[in-house]
N, C-alpha and C positions, 0 to 999 in steps of 0.2 A: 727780068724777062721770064716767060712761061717755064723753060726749061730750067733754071738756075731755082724755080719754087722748091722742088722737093729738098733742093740743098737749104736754103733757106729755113724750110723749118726746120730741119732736123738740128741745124746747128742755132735755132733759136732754142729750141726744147734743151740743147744738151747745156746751152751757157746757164735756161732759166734752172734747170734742175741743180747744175754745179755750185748758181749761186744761193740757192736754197739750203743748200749744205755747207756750205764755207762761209758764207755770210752770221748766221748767227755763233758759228765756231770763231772766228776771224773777232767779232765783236764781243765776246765775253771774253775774250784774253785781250782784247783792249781794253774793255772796262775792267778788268782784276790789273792791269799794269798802267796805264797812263790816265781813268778816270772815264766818266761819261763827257765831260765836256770837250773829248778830245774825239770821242766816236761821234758826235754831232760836226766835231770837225770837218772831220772826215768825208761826213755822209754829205755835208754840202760841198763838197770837192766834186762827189762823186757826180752832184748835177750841175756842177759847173761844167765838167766833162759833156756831158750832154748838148748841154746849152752849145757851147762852143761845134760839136760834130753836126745840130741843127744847124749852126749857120754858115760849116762848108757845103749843105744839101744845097744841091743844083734846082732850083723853082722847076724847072723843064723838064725832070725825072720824075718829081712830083707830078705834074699834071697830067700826066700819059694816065696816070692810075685813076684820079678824079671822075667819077663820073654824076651825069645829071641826076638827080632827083627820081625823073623817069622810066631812066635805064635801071638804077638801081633796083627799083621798085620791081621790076620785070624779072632783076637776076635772082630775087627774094623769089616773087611769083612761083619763077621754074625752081627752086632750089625746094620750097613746100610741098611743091608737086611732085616733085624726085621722091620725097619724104614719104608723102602716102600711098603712091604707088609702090 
């Protein structure tokens, strides 16, 4: 919902940032201990993970968001025009 946005991103930004930093740390002390074939392991877990949380998403929370073609087109419009004024 509209109100829960600004929490949204902020704790999108703070997971993308943390994993930009522990992710390559995290994976050179895998590949110095257990090998590369073991961080490809890994990293396909990690979108197995995924896979499986897309297919608890409710279809119906998704389409609230969905817009036409047209509308979109319109939110571009005014969002350009915010831009140069």
């Amino acid at each position: 919902e509209k109100e829960d946005l600004t929490a949204a991103i902020s704790l999108n930004s703070t997971l993308f940032n943390i994993a930009r930093v522990a992710g390559p740390a995290l994976a050179g002390i895998l590949m110095g201990t257990l090998g590369i074939a073991w961080c490809f392991a890994i990293n396909s877990l990690s979108f197995a993970a995924v896979i499986v949380s897309l297919f608890f998403t409710h279809p119906a929370a998704i389409q609230k968001t969905v817009q036409t073609g047209q509308k979109a087109a319109k939110r571009i419009r005014e969002g350009l025009s915010y831009i140069v004024h």
